[in-house]
matplotlib code that plots the C-alpha trace (Angstrom):
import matplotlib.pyplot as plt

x = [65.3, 67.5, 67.4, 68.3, 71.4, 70.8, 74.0, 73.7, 76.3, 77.8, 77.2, 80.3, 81.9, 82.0, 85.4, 85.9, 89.2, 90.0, 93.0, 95.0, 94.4, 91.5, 90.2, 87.7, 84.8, 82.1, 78.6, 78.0, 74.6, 71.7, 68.4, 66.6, 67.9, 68.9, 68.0, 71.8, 73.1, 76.7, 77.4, 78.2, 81.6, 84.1, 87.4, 86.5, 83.8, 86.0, 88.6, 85.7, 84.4, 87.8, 88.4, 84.6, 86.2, 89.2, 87.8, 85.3, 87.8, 90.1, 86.8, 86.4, 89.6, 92.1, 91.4, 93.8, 92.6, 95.9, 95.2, 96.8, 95.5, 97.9, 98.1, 97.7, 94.5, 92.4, 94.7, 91.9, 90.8, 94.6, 94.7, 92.5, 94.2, 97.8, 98.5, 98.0, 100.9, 103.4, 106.1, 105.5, 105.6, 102.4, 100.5, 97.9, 97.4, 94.3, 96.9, 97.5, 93.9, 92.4, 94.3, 92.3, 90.0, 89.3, 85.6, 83.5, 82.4, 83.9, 81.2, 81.8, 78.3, 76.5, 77.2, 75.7, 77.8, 77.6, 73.9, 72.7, 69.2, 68.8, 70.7, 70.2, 71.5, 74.8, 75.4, 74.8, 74.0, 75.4, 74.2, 75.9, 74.0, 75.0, 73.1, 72.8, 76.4, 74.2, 70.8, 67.9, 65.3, 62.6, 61.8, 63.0, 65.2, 64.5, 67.3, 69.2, 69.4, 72.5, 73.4, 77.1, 78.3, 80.5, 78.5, 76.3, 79.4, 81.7, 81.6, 80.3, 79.1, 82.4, 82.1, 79.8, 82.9, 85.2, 86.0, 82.5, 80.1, 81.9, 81.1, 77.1, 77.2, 79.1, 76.9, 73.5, 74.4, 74.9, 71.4, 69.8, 69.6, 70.5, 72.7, 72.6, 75.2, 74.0, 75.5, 74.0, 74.7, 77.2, 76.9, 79.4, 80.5, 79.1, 76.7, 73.5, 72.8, 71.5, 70.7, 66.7, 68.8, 70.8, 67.8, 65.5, 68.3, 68.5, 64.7, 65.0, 67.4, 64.9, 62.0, 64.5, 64.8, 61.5, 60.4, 62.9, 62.2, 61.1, 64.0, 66.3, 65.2, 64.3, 61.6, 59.8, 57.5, 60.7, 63.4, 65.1, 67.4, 71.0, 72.9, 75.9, 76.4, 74.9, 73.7, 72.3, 70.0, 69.4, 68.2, 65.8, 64.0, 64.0, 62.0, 59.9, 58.8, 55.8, 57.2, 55.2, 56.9, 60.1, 59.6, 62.3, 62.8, 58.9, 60.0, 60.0, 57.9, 54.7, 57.2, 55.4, 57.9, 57.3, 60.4, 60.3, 63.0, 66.4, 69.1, 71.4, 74.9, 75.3, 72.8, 71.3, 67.6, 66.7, 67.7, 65.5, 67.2, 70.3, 71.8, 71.6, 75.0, 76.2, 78.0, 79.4, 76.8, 79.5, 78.6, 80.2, 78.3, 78.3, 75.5, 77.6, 75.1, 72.5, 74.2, 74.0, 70.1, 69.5, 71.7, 73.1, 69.2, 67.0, 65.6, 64.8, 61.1, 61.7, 64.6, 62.1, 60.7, 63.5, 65.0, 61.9, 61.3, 65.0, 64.9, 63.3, 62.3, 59.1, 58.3, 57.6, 54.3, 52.6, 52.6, 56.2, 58.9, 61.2, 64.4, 67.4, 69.8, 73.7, 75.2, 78.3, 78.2, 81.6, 80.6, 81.6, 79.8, 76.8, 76.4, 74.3, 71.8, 70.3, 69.6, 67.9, 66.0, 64.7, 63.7, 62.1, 60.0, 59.3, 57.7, 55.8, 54.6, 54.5, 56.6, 58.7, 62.7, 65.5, 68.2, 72.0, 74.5, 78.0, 80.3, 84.1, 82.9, 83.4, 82.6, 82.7, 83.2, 86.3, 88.1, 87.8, 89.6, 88.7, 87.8, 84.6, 81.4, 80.0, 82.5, 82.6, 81.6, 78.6, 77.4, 77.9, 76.0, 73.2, 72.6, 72.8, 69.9, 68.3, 66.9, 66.8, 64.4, 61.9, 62.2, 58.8, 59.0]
y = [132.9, 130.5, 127.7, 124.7, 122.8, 120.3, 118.0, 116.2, 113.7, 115.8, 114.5, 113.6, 117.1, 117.3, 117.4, 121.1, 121.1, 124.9, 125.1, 122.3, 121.0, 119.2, 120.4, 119.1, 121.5, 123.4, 122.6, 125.9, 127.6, 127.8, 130.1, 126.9, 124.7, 126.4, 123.6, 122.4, 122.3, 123.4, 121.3, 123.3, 125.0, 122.3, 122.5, 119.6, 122.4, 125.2, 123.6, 122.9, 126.8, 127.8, 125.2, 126.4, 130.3, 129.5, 127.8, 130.5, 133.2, 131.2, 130.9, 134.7, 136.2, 132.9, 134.6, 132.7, 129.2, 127.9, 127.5, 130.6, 134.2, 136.4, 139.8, 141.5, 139.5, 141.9, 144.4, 146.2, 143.0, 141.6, 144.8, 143.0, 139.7, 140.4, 139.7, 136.0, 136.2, 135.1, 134.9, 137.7, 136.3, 138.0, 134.6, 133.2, 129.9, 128.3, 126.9, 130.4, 131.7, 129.2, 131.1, 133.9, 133.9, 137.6, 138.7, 135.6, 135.7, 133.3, 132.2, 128.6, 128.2, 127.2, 129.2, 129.2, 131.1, 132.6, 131.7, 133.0, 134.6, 135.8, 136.1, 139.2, 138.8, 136.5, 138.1, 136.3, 138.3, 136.2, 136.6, 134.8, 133.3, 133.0, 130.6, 131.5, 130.3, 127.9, 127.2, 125.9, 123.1, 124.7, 127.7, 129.4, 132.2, 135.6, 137.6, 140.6, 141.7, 144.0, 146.0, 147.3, 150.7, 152.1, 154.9, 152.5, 151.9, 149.6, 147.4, 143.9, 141.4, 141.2, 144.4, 142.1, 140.6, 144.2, 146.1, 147.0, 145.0, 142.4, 143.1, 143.9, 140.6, 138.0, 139.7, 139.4, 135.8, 134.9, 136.3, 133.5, 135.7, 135.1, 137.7, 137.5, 140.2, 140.7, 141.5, 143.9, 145.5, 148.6, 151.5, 151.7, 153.3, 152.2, 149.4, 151.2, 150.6, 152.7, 153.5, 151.7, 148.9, 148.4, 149.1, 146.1, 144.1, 144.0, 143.6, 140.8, 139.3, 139.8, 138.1, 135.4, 134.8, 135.0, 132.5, 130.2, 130.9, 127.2, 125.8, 128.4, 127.9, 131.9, 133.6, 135.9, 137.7, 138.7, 139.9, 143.4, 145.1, 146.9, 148.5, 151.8, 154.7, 154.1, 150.8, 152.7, 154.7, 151.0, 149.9, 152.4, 151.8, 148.4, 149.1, 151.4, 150.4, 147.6, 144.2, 144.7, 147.9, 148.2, 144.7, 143.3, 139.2, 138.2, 134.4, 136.5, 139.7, 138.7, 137.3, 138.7, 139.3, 141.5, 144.1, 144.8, 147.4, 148.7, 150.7, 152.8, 154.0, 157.4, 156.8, 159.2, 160.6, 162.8, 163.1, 166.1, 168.2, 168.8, 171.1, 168.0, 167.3, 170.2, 169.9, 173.3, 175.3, 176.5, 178.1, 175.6, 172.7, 170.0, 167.3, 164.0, 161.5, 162.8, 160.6, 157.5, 157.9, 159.3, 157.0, 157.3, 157.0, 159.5, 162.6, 166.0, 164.7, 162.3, 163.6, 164.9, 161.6, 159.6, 161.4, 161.0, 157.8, 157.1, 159.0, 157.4, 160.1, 159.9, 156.8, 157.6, 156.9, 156.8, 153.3, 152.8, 150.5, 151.7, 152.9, 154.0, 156.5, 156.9, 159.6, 161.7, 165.5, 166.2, 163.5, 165.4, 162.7, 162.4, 164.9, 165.0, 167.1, 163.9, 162.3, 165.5, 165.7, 162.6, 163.0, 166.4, 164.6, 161.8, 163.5, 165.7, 162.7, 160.5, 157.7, 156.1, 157.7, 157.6, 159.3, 159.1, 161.7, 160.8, 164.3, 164.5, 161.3, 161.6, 159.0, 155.4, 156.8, 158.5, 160.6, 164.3, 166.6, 164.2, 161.2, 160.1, 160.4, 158.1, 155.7, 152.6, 150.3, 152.4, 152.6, 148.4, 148.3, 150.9, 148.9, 145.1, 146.6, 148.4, 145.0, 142.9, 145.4, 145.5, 141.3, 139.9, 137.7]
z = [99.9, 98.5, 95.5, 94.2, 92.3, 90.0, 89.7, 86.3, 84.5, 81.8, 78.3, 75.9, 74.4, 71.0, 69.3, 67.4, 64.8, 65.0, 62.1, 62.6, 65.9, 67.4, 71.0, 73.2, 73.1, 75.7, 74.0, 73.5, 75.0, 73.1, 73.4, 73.1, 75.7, 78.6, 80.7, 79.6, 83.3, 84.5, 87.6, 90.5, 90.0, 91.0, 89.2, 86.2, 85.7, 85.5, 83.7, 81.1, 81.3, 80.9, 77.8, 76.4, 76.5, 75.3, 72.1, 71.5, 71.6, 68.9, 66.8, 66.9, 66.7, 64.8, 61.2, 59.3, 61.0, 62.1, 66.2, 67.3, 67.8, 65.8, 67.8, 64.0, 63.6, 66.2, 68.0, 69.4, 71.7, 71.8, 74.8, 76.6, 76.6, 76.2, 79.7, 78.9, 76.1, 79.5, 76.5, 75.0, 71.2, 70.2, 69.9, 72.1, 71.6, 73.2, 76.4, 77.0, 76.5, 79.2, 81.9, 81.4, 84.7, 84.5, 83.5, 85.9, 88.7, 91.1, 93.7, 94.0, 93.0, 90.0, 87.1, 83.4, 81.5, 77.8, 77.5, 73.8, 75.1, 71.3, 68.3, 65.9, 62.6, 62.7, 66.3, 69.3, 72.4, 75.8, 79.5, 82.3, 85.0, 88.9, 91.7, 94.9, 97.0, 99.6, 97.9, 98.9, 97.3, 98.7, 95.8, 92.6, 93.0, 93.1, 90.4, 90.0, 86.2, 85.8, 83.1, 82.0, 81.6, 78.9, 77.2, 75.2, 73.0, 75.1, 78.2, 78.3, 81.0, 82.4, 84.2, 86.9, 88.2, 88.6, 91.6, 93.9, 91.5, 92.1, 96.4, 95.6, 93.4, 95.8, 98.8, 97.4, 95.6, 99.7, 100.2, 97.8, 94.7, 91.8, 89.5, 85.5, 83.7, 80.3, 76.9, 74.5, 70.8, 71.2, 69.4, 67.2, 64.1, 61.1, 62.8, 62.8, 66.4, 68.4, 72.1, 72.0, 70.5, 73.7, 75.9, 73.5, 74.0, 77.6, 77.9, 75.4, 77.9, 81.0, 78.4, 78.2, 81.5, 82.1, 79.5, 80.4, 84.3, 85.3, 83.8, 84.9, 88.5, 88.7, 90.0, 87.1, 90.0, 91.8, 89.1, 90.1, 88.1, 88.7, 86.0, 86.1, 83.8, 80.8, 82.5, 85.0, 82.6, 80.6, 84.5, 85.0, 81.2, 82.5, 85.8, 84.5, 81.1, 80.9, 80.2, 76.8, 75.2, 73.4, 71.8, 70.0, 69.6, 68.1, 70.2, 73.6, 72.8, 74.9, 78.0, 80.9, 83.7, 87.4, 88.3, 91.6, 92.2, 90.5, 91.6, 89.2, 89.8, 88.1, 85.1, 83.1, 83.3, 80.9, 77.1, 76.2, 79.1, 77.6, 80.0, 83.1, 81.0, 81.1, 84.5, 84.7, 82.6, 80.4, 76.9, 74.7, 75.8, 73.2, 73.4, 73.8, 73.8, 71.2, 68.5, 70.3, 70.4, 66.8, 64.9, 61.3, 59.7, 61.7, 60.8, 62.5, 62.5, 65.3, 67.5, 70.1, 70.2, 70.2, 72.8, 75.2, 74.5, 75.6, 78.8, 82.2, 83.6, 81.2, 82.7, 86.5, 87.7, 91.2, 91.1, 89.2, 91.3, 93.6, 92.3, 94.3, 92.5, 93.4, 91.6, 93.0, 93.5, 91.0, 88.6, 85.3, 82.9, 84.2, 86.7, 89.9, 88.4, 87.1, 90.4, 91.5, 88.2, 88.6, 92.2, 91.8, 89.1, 91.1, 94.0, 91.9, 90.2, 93.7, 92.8, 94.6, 94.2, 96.7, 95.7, 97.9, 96.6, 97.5, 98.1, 96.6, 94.0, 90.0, 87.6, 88.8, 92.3, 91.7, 94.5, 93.6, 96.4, 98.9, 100.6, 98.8, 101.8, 101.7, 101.3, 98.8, 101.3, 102.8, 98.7, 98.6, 102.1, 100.9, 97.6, 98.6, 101.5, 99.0, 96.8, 100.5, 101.6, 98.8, 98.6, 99.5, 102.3]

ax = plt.figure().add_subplot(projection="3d")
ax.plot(x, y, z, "-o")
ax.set_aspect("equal")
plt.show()
């Protein structure tokens, strides 16, 4: 299964004066006009990505306007960048930020990056887009959806480019699918966002890329979704919630898309089960999550349903999509009892679950005691065949 690349002449870039100085500037993507083609990744184009990033970040972070990220100006993010500061002054200026190559994935195929699938408030939400690495004229592609990690409250898009994502991705993009990362609203402090924020969002994100599916070159009958963590448990809302509920952005609410599978590394199950977080059943057990579903606004009336309304595992049915769940056997976060939750539910309910546990693996597949069985690659392997194998041919 494999797609096409549209080569098109690139328009004239708008000039952007950010402080004092004028810079060339990536159009930026619009919710409207995703049919605004990125050439196939030569380096003009990735000098222009890079360029399009750079300018963006000054945009965000360059508070007093003069060209030049100020560490002071947003410490919290300078972490994340201040490997670019090669002079260590505590400046970035936008020279500096175009190095930055961390965060993409590097195919050598087409890419669409920082597409604006909705904007809520004055906040954009971004997905980046990745072709196939040797497409093929002769039919849309199918696409991988995947969905970060970080507890709801951190994480972004990014993470599709790290470590064994980064394997799964580049594998299955060499099996003609497609891969879209997606960025959602974090729960944090003071925000008002809560955990059915960042699950809406994501959907919103599928409805977008379902609307937008004949200009995107994807497949809507054949989207599958991947996600870790708290990704994991956004994954498996995504597979097993109707295209229809959850709404969120009225412009993509009646999108009708078809999920055909989704696999999530250690994700959470079930919010009304407390004690599956409770990995050692000790007395003292405090409920981590619960204020990431409740939010700042809700009262004891609706917690039950909040927190069933959050949890997959209400979702199952006979004729539900496959979903394959990794989760390791010391994972302290969220603990194995989840997988098995999930599976004991699913047969009783005779839909289809496959659960792998991997022995001696924490969070994010850390060692505990021991090599890790199965090993990294055998999880990669197990995954990328997981989605060939429930591909319509």
């Amino acid at each position: 299964m494999r797609c096409h690349t549209v080569i098109r002449h690139q328009p004239l870039l708008p000039l952007l004066l950010i402080g004092s100085y004028l810079f060339v500037a990536t159009p930026p993507a619009s919710a409207t006009t995703p049919d605004a083609e990125q050439a196939t990744a030569s380096e003009p184009d990735r000098d222009r990505e890079s360029l399009g990033r750079a300018t963006r970040l000054l945009q965000k972070f360059d508070e007093n306007d003069d060209g030049v990220w100020h560490r002071n100006e947003n410490t919290r993010a300078w972490n994340r960048y201040r490997k670019l500061d090669t002079d260590q002054n505590g400046k970035l200026t936008i020279d500096e930020l175009r190095r930055d190559r961390t965060g993409y994935l590097e195919t050598g195929g087409e890419r669409k990056l920082d597409l604006v699938y909705k904007t809520v408030g004055k906040k954009e939400l971004l997905l980046d887009l990745y072709y196939p690495t040797q497409p093929d004229a002769s039919s849309p592609c199918p696409l991988i959806v995947y969905t970060h990690g970080g507890g709801w409250a951190a994480g972004s898009k990014q993470g599709a480019a790290n470590g064994s994502f980064k394997v799964v991705f580049q594998q299955l993009l060499d099996h003609g699918f497609a891969v879209a990362s997606v960025n959602y609203r974090l729960c944090k402090p003071n925000t008002g966002v809560m955990m059915r924020d960042c699950v809406i969002d994501s959907k919103d994100a599928v409805r977008y890329l379902a609307k937008h599916s004949e200009t995107l070159r994807l497949d809507a009958t054949k989207f599958f979704v991947m996600g870790d963590s708290a990704g994991g448990q956004i994954a498996q809302m995504l597979l097993l919630t109707s295209p229809e509920t959850l709404p969120g952005d009225k412009e993509l609410a009646a999108t009708p898309y078809t999920m055909l599978a989704g696999v999530s590394w250690y994700g959470p199950s079930d919010f009304e089960k407390t004690e599956l977080f409770n990995h050692d059943d000790r007395a003292d057990f405090r409920d981590r999550f619960g204020p990431r579903i409740l939010g700042s606004n809700s009262s004891p009336a609706n917690t039950l349903e909040l927190y069933r309304e959050m949890s997959p595992v209400n979702y199952l049915r006979a004729d539900s999509r496959p979903l394959l769940m990794i989760q390791g056997d010391k994972d302290t976060t969220i603990p194995v009892k989840h997988a098995r939750h999930m599976k004991q539910k699913a047969d009783a309910t005779k839909a289809p679950v496959e659960i792998m546990i991997i022995r001696n693996a924490g969070h994010n597949w850390r060692q505990v005691g021991a090599d890790i069985d199965p090993s990294r690659d055998a999880i990669v392997d197990r995954t990328v065949q997981f989605f060939l194998d429930n591909l319509p041919h």
